[in-house]
N, CA, C and O atoms as a Maestro MAE file, in Angstrom:
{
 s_m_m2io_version
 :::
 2.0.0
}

f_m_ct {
 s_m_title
 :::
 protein
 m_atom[268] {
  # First column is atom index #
  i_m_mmod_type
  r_m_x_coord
  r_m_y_coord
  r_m_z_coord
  i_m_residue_number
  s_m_chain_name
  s_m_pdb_residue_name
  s_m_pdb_atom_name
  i_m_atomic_number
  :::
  1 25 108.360 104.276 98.617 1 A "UNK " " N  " 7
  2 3 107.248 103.375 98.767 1 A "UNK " " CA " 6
  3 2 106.123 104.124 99.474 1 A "UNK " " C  " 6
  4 15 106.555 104.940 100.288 1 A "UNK " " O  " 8
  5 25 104.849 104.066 99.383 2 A "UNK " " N  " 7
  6 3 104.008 104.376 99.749 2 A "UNK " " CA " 6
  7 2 103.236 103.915 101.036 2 A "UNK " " C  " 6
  8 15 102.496 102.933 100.991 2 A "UNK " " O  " 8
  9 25 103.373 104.453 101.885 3 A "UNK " " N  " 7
  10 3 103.077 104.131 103.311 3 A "UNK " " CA " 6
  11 2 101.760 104.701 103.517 3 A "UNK " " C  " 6
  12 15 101.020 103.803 103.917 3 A "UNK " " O  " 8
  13 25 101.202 105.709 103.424 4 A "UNK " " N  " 7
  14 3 99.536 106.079 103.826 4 A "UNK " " CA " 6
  15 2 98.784 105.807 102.366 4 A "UNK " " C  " 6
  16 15 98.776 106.758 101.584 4 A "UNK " " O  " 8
  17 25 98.197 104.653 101.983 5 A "UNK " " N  " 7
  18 3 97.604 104.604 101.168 5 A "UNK " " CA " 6
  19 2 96.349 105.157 100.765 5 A "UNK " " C  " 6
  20 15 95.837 105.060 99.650 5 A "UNK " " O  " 8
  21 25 95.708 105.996 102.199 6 A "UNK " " N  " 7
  22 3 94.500 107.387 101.718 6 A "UNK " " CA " 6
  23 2 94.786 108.378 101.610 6 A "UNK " " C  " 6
  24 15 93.927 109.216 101.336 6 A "UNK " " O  " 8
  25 25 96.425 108.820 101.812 7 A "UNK " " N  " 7
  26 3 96.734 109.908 101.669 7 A "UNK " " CA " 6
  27 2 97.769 110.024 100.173 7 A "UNK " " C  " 6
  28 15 97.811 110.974 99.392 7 A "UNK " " O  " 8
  29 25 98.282 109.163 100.128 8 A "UNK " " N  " 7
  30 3 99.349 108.667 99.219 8 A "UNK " " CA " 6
  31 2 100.440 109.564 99.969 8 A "UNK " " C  " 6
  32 15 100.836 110.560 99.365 8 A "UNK " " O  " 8
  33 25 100.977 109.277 101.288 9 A "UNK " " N  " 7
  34 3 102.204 109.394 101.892 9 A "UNK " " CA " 6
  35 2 103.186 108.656 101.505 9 A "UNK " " C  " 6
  36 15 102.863 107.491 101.274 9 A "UNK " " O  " 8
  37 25 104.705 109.024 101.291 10 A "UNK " " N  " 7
  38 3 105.836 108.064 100.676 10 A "UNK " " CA " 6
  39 2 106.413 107.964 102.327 10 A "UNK " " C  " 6
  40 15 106.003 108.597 103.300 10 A "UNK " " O  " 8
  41 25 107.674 106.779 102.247 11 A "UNK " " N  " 7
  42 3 108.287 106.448 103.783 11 A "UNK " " CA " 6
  43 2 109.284 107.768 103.145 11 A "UNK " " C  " 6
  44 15 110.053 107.866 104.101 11 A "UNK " " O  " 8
  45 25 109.582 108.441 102.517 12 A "UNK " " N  " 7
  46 3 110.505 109.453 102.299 12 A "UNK " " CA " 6
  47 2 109.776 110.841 102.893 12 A "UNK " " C  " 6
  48 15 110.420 111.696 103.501 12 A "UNK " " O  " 8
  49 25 108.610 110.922 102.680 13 A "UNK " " N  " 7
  50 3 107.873 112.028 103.406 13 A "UNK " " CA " 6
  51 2 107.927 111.730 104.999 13 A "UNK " " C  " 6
  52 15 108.259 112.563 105.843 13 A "UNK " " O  " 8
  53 25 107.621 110.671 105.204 14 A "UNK " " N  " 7
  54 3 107.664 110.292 106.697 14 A "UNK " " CA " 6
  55 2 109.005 110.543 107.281 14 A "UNK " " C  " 6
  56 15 108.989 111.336 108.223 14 A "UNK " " O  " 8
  57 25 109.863 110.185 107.037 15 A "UNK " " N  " 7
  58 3 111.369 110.315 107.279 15 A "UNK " " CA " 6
  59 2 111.500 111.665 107.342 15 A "UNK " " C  " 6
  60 15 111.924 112.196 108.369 15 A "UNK " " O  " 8
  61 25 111.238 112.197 106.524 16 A "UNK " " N  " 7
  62 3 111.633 113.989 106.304 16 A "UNK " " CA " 6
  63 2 110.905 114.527 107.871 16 A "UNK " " C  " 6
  64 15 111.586 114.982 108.790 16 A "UNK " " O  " 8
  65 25 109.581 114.377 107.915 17 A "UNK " " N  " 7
  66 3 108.910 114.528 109.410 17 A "UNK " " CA " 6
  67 2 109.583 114.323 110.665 17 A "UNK " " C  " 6
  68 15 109.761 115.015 111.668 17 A "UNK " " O  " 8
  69 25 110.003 112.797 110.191 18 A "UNK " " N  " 7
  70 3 110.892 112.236 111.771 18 A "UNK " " CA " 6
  71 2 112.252 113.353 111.972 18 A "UNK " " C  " 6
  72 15 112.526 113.883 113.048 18 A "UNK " " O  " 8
  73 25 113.056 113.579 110.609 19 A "UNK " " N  " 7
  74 3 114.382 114.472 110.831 19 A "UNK " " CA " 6
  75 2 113.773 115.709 111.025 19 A "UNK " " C  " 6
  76 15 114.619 116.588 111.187 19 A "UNK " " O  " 8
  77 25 112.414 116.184 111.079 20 A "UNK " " N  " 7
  78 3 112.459 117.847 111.067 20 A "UNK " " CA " 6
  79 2 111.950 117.671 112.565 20 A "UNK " " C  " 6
  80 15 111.361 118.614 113.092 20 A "UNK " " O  " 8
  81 25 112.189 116.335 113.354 21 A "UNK " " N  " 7
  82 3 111.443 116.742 115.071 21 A "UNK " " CA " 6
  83 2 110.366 115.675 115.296 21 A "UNK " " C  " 6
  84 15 110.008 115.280 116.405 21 A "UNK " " O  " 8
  85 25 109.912 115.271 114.169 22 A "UNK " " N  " 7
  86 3 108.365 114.297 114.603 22 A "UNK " " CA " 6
  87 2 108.666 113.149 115.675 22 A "UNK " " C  " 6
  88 15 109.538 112.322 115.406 22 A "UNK " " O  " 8
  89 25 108.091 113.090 116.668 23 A "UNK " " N  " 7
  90 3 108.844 111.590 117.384 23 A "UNK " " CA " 6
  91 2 108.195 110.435 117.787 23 A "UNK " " C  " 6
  92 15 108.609 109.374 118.255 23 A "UNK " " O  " 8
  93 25 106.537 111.070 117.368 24 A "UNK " " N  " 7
  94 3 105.334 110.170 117.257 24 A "UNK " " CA " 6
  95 2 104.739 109.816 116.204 24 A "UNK " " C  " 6
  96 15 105.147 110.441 115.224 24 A "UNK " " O  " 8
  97 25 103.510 108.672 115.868 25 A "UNK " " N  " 7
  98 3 102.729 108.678 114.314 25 A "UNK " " CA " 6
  99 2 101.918 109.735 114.683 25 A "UNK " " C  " 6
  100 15 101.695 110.304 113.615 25 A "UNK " " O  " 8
  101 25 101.176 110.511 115.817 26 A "UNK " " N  " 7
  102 3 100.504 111.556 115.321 26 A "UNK " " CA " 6
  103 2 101.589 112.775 115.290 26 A "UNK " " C  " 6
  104 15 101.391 113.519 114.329 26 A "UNK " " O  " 8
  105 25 102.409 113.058 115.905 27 A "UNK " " N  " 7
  106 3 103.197 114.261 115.270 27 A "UNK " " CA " 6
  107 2 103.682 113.852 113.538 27 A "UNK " " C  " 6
  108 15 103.958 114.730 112.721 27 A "UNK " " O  " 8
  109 25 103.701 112.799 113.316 28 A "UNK " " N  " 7
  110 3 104.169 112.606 111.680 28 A "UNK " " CA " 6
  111 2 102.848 112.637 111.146 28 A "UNK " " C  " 6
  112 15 102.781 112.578 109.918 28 A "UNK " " O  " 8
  113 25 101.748 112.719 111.808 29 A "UNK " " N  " 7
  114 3 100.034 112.952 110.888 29 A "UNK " " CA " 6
  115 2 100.244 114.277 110.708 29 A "UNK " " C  " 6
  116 15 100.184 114.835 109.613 29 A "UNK " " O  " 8
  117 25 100.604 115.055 112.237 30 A "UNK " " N  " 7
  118 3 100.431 116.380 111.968 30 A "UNK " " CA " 6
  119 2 101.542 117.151 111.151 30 A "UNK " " C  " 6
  120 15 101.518 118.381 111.191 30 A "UNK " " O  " 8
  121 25 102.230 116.696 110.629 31 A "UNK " " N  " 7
  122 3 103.861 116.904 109.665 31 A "UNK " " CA " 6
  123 2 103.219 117.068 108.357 31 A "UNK " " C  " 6
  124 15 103.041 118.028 107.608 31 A "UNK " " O  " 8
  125 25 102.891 115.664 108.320 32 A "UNK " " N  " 7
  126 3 102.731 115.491 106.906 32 A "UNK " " CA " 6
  127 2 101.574 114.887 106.066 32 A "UNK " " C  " 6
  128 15 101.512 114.444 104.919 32 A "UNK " " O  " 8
  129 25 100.371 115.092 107.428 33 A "UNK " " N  " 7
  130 3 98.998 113.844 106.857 33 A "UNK " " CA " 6
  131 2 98.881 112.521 107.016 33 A "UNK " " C  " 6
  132 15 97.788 111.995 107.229 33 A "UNK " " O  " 8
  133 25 100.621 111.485 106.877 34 A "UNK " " N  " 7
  134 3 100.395 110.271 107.239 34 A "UNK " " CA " 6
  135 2 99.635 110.024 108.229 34 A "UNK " " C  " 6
  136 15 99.932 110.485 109.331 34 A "UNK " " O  " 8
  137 25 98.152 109.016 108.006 35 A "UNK " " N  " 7
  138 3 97.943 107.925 109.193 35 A "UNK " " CA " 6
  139 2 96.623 108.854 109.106 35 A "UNK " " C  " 6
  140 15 95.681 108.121 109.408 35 A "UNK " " O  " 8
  141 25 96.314 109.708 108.920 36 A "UNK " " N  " 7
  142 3 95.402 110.863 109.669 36 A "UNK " " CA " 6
  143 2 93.958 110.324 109.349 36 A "UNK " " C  " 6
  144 15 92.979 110.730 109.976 36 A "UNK " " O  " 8
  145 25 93.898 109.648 108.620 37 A "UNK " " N  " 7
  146 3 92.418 109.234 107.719 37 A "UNK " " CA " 6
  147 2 91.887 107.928 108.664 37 A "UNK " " C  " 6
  148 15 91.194 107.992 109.679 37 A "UNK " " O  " 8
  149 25 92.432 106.736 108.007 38 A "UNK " " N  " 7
  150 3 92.134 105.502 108.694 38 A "UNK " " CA " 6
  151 2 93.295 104.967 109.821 38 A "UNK " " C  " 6
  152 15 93.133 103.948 110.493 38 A "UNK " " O  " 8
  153 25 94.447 105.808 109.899 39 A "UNK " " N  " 7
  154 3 95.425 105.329 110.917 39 A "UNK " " CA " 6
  155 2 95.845 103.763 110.930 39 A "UNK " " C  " 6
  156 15 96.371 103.217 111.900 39 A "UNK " " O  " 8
  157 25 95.473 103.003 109.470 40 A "UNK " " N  " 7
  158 3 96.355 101.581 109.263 40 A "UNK " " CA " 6
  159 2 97.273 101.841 108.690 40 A "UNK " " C  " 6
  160 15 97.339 101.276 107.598 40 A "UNK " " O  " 8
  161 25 98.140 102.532 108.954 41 A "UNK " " N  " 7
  162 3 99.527 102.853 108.939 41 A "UNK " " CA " 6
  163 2 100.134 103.437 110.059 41 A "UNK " " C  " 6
  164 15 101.307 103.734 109.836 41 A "UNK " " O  " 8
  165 25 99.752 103.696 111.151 42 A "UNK " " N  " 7
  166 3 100.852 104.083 112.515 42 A "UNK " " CA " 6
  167 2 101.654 102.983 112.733 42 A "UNK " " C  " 6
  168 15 102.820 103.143 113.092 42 A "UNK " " O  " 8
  169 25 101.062 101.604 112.518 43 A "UNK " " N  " 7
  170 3 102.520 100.801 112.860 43 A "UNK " " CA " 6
  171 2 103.485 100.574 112.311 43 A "UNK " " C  " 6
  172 15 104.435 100.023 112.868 43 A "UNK " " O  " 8
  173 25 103.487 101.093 110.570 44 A "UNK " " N  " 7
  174 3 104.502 100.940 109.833 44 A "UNK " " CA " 6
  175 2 105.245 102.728 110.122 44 A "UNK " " C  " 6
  176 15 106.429 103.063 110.090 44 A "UNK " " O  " 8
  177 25 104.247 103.410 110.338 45 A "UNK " " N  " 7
  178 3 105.021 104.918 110.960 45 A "UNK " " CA " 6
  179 2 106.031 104.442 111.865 45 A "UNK " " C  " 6
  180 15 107.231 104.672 111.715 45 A "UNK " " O  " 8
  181 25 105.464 103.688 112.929 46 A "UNK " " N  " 7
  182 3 106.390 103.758 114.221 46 A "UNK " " CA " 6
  183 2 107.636 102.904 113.578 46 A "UNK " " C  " 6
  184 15 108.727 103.199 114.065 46 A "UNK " " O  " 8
  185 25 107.646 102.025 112.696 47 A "UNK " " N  " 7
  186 3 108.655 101.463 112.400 47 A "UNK " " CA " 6
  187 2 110.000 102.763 112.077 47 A "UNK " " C  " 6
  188 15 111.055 102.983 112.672 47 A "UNK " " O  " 8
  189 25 109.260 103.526 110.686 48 A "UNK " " N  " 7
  190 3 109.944 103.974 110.545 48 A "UNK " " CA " 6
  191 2 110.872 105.081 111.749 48 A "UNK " " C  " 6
  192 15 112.070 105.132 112.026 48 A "UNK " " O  " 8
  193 25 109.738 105.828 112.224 49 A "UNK " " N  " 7
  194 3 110.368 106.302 113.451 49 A "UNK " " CA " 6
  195 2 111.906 105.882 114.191 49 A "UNK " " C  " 6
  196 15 113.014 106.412 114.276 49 A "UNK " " O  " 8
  197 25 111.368 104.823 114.580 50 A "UNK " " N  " 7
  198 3 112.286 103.777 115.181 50 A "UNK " " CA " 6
  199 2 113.838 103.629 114.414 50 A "UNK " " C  " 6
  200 15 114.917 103.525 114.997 50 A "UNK " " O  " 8
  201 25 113.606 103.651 112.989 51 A "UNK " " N  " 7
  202 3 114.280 103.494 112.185 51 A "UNK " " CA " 6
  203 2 115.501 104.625 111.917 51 A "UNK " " C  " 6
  204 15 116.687 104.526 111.600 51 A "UNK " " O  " 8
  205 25 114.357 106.051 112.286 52 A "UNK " " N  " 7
  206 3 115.547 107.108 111.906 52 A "UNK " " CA " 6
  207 2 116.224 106.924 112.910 52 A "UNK " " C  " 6
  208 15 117.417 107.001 112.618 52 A "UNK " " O  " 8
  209 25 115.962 106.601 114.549 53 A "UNK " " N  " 7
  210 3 116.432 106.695 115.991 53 A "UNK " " CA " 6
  211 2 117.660 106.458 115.845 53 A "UNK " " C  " 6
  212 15 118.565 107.250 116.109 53 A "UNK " " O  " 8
  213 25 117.832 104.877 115.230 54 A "UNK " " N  " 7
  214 3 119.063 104.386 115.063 54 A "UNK " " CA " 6
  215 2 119.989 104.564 114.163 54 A "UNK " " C  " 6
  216 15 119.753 104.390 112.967 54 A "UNK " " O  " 8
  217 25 121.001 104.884 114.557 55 A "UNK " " N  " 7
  218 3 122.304 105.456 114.356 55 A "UNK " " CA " 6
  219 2 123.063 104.983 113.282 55 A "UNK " " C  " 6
  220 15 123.884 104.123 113.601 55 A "UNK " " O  " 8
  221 25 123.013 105.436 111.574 56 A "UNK " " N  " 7
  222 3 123.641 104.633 110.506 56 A "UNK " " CA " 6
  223 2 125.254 104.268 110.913 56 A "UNK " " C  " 6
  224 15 126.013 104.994 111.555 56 A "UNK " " O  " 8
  225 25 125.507 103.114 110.428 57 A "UNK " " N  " 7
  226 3 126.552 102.668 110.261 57 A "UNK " " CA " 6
  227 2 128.077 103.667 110.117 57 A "UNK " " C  " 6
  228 15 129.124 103.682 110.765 57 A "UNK " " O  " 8
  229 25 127.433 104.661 108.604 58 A "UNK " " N  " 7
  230 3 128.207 105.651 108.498 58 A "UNK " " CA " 6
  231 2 128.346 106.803 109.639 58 A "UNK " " C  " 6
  232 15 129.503 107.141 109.891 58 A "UNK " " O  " 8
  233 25 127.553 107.289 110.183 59 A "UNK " " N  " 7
  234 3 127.121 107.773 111.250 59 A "UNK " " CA " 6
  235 2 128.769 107.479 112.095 59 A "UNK " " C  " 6
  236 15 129.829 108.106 112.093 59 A "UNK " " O  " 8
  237 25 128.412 106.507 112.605 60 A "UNK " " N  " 7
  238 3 129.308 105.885 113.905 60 A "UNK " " CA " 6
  239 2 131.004 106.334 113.034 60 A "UNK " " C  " 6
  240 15 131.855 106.966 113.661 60 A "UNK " " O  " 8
  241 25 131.204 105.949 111.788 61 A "UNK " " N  " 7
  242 3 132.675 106.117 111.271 61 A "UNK " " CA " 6
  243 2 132.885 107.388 111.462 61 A "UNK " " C  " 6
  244 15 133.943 107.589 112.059 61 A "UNK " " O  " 8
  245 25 132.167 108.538 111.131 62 A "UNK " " N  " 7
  246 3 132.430 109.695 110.909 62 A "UNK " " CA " 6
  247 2 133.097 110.182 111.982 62 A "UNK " " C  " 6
  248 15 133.994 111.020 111.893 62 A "UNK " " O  " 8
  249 25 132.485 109.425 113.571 63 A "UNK " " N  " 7
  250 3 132.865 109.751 114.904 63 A "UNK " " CA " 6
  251 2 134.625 108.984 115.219 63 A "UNK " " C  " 6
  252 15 135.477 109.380 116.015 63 A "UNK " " O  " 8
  253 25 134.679 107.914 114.350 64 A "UNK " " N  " 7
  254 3 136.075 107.201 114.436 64 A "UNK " " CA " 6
  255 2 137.382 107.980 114.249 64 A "UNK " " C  " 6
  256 15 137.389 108.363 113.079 64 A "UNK " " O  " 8
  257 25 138.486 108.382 114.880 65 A "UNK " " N  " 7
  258 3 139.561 109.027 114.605 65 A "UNK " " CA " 6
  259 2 140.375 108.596 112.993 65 A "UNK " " C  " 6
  260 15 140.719 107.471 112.630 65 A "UNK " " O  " 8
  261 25 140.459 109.377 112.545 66 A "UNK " " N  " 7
  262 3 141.137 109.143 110.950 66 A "UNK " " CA " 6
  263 2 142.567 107.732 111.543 66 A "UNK " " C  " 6
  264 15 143.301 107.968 112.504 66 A "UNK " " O  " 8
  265 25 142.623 106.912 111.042 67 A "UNK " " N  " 7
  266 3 144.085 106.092 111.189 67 A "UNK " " CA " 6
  267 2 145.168 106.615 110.248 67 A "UNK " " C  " 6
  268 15 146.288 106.104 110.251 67 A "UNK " " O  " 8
  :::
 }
 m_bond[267] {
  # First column is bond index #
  i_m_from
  i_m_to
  i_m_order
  :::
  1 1 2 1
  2 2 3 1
  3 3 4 2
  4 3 5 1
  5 5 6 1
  6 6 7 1
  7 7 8 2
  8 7 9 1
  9 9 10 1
  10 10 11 1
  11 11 12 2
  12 11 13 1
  13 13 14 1
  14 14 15 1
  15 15 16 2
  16 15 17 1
  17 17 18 1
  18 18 19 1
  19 19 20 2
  20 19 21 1
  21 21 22 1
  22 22 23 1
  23 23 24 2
  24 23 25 1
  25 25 26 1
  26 26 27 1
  27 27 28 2
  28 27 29 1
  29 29 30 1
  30 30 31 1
  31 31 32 2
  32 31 33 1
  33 33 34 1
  34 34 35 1
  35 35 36 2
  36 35 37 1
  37 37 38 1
  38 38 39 1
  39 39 40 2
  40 39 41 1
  41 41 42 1
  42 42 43 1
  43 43 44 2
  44 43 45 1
  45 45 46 1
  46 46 47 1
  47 47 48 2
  48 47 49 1
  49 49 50 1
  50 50 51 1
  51 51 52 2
  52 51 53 1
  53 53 54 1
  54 54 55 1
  55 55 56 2
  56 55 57 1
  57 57 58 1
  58 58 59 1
  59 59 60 2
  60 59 61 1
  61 61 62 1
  62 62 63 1
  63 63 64 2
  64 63 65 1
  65 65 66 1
  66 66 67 1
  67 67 68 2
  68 67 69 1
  69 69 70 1
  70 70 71 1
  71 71 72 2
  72 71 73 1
  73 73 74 1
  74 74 75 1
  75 75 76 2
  76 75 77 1
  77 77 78 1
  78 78 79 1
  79 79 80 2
  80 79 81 1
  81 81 82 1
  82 82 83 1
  83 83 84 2
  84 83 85 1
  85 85 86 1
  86 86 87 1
  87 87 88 2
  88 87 89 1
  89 89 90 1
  90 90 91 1
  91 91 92 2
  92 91 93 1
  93 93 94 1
  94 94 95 1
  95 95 96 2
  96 95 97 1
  97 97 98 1
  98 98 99 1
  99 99 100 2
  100 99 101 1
  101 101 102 1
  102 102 103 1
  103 103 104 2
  104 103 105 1
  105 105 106 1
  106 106 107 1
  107 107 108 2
  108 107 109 1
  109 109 110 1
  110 110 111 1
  111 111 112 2
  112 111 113 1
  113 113 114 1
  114 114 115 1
  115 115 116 2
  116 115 117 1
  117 117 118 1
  118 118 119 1
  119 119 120 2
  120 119 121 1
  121 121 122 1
  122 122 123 1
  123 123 124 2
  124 123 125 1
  125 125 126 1
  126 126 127 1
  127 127 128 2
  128 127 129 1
  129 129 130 1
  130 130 131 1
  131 131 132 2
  132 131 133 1
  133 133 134 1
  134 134 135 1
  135 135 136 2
  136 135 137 1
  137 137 138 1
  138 138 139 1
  139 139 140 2
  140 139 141 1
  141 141 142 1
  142 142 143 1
  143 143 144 2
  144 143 145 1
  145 145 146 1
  146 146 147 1
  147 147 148 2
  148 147 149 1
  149 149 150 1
  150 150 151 1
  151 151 152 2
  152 151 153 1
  153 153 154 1
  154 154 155 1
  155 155 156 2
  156 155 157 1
  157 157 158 1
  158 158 159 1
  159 159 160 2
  160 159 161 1
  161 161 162 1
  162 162 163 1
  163 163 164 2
  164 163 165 1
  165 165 166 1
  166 166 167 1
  167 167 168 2
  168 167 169 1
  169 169 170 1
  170 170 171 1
  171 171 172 2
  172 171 173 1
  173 173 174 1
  174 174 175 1
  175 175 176 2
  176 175 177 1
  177 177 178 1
  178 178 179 1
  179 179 180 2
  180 179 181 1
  181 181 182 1
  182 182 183 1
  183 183 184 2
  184 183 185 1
  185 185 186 1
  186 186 187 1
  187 187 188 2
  188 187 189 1
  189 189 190 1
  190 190 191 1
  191 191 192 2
  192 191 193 1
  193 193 194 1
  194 194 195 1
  195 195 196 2
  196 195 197 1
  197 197 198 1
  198 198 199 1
  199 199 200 2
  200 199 201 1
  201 201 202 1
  202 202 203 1
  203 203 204 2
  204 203 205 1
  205 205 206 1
  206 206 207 1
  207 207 208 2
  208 207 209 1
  209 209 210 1
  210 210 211 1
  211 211 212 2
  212 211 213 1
  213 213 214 1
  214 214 215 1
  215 215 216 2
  216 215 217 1
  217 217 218 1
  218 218 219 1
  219 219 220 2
  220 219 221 1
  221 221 222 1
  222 222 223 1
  223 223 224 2
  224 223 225 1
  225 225 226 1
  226 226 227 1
  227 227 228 2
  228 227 229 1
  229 229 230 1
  230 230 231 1
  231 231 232 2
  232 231 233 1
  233 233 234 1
  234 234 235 1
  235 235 236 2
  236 235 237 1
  237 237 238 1
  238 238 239 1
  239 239 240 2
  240 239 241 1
  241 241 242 1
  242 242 243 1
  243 243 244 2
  244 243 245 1
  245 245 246 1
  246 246 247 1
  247 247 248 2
  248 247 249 1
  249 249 250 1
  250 250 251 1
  251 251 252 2
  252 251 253 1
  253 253 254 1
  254 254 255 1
  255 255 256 2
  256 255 257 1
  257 257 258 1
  258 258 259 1
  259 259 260 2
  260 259 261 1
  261 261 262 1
  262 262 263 1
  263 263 264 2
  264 263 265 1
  265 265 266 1
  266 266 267 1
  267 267 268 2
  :::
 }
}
């Protein structure tokens, strides 16, 4: 889906930013351009942000001892 609509940023580009280190919307401007133009998209940035933070489901099993 398309998240910077002056840049044509995808939330998959953004994501890629957040996993290579980004931990802000301007470190994900300076990643990848998102936000950089009109910045009506940092709050859907920070979502995503937020989003990689937390810990997938699968994530947590991998840490579970085999039964």
């Amino acid at each position: 889906m398309i998240v910077c609509h002056c840049k044509g940023i995808t939330d998959r580009e953004i994501r890629n930013a957040v996993r290579d280190g980004a931990t802000t919307p301007r470190q994900v401007s300076r990643a990848c351009q998102a936000g950089k133009r009109c910045g009506g998209c940092h709050s859907v940035i920070g979502e995503i942000i937020e989003s990689e933070r937390v810990p997938s489901a699968c994530a947590f099993a991998e840490l579970l001892p085999a039964s």
